[in-house]
C-alpha positions as CSV (number, residue, x, y, z in Angstrom):
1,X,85.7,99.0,91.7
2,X,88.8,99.3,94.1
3,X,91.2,98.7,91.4
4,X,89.8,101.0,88.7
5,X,89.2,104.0,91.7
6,X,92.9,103.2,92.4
7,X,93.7,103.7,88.3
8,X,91.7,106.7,87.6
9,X,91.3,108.4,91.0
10,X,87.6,108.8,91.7
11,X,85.1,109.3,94.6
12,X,83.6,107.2,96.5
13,X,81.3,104.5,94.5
14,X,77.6,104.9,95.5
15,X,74.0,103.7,94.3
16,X,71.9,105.6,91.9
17,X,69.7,107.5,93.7
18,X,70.2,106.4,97.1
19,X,68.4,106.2,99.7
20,X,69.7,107.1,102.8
21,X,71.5,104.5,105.0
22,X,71.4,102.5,101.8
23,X,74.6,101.2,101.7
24,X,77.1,102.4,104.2
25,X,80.4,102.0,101.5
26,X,81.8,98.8,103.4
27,X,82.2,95.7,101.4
28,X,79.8,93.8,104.0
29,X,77.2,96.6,103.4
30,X,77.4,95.7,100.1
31,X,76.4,92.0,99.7
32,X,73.3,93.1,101.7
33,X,73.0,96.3,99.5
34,X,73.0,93.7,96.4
35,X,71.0,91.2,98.1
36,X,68.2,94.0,98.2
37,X,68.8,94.4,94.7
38,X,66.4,90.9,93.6
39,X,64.7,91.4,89.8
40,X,60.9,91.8,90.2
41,X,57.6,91.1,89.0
42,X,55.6,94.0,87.4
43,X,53.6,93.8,90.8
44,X,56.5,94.1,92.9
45,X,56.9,90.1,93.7
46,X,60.2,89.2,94.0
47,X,61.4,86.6,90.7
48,X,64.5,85.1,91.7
49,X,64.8,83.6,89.0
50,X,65.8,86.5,87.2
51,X,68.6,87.4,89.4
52,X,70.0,90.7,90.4
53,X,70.8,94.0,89.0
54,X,72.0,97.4,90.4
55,X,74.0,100.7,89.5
56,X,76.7,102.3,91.0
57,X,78.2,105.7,90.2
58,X,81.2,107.9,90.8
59,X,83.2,110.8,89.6
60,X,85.4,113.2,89.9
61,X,86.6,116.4,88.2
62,X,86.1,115.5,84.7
63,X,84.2,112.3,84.8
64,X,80.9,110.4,85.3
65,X,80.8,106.8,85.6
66,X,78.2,104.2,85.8
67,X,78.9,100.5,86.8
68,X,76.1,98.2,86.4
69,X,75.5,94.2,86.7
70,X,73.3,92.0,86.5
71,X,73.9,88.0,87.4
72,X,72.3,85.4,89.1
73,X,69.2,84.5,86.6
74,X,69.0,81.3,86.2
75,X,67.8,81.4,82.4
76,X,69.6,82.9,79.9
77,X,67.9,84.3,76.5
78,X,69.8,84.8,73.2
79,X,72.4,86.2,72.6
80,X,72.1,87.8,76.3
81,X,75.3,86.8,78.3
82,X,75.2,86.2,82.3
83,X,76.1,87.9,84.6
84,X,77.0,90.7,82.5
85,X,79.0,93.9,83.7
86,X,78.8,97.3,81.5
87,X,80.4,100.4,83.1
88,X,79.5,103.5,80.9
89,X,81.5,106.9,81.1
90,X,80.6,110.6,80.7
91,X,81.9,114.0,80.8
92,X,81.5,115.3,84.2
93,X,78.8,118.5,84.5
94,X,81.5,120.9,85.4
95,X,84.3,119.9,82.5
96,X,81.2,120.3,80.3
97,X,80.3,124.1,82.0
98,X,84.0,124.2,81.4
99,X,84.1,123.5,77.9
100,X,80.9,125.2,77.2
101,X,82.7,128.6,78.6
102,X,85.6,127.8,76.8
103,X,83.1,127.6,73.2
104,X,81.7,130.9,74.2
105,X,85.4,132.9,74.4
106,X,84.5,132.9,78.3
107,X,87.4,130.9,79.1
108,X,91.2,129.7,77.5
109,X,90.7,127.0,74.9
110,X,93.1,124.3,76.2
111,X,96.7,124.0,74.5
112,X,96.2,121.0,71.3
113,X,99.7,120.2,71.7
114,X,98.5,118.6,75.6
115,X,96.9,115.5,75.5
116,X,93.5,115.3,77.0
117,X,93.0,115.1,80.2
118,X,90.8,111.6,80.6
119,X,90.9,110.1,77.1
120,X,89.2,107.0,76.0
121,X,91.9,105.3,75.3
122,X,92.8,105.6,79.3
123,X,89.2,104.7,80.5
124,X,89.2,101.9,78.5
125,X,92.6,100.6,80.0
126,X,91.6,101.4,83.3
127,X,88.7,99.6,83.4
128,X,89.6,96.4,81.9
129,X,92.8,95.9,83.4
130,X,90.3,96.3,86.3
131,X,87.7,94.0,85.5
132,X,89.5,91.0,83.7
133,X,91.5,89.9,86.7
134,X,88.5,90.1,88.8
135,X,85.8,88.5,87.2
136,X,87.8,86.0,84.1
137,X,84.7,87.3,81.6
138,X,84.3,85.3,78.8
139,X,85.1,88.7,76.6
140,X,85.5,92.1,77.8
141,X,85.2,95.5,74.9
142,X,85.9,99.3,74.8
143,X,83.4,100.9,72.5
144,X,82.2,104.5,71.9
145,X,78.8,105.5,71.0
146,X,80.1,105.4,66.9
147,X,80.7,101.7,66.9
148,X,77.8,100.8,68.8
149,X,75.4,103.3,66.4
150,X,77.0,101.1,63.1
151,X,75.4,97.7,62.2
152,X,77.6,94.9,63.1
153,X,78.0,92.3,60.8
154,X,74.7,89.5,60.6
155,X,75.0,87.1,62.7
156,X,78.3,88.3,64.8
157,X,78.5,87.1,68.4
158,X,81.9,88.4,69.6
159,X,81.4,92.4,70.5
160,X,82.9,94.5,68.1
161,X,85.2,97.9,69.7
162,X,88.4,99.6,69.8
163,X,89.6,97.3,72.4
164,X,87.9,93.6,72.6
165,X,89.6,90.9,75.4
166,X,89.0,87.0,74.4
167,X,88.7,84.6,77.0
168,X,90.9,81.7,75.9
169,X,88.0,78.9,76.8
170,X,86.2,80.4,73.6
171,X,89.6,80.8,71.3
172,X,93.0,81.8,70.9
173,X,93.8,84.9,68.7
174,X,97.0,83.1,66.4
175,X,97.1,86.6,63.9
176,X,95.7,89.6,63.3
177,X,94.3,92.1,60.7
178,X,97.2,94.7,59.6
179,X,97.3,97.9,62.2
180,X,96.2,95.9,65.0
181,X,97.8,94.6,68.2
182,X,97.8,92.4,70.5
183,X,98.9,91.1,74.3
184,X,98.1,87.9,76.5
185,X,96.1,89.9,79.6
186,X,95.1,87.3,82.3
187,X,93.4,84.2,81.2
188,X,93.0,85.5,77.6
189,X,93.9,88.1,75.0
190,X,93.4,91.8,74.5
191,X,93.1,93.1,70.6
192,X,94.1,96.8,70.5
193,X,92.4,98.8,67.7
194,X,94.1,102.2,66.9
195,X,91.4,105.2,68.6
196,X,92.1,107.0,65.4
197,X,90.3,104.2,63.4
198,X,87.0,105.3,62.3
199,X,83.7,102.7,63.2
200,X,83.6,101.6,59.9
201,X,86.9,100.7,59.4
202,X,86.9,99.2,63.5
203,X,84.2,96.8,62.1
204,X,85.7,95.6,58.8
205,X,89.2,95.1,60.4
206,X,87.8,93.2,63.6
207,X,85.6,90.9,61.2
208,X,88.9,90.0,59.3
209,X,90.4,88.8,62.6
210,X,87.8,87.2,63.8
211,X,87.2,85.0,60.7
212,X,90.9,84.3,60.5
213,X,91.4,82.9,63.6
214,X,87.8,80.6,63.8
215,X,86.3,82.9,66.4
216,X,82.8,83.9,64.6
217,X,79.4,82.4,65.9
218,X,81.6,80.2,69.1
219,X,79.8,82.2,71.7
């Protein structure tokens, strides 16, 4: 969280819907904020054996984002992987009052030839040059909604995005599909899909890759 605040320059992380004197922003505060945080029965009895799960959020000017985990259970179900880490991003209320004005001839319309502001090529970046070194995931992706909407191919196992990271304990990545790259990041590597790319395309191009280099159905 430190390290993608650092990259993106956002508030101060904090619960969902806090309660106050919840958790006090100190990394001490925290492991007793997350040890709060215990799955439970639908009567309120705690299940351990599920583990833990909470959400954190921040923003700033022009962006919402969410960070949640969940880890500890001590079963896994198919294809679910544990712990898991998902941070989800969202245009911050005032850039959308912004760009609403801006719709209605209230406001400016940005110049085109400036790129944007927050982009998802940066948030993606940011947050997995963030989270690799810190928790060594067994895969890390950047998606937007478009990909995740399409069907994936049956039976796929590795995530499917414009920016997928591969743990090298499940396989190396020797060559890829035309248009893609690729760079050693950590304990793995990171496939780069052009942002331009539409989902379908994403799919087809990832699914070469992944066949060609003996990486479907390891997971």
């Amino acid at each position: 969280m430190e390290e993608f605040s650092f990259r993106v320059s956002v508030g101060r992380w904090k619960p969902t819907q806090q309660e106050e004197d919840e958790w006090d922003g100190t990394e001490a505060g925290l492991a007793g904020f997350i040890g709060n945080r215990i799955m439970r029965k639908s009567d309120g009895e705690n299940a351990p054996e599920g583990g833990y799960h909470f959400l954190l959020e921040t923003e700033n000017d022009l962006l919402e984002t969410y960070f949640s985990v969940t880890a500890g259970q001590s079963k896994i179900l198919e294809p679910v992987y544990g712990p898991s880490f998902h941070q989800r991003f969202s245009q911050s209320m005032d850039a959308f009052v912004e760009e609403m004005a801006q719709h209605f001839g209230w406001l400016p319309f940005p110049d085109p030839d400036q790129p944007p502001c927050v982009s998802a090529d940066f948030l993606w970046e940011a947050s997995l040059r963030a989270v690799i070194p810190a928790f060594d995931p067994i895969f890390a992706v950047g998606q937007e909604l478009d990909v995740i909407m399409e069907q994936e191919p049956e039976g796929w196992l590795l995530p499917i995005g414009y920016r997928v990271w591969i743990n090298e304990r499940v396989g190396g990545v020797r060559a890829c599909a035309e248009g893609l790259t690729v760079e050693r990041l950590g304990n793995g590597t990171l496939v780069r899909v052009p942002d331009s790319w539409p989902a379908e395309r994403v799919i087809e191009t990832l699914t070469e890759t992944f066949r060609s280099n003996d990486l479907d159905g390891l997971l």
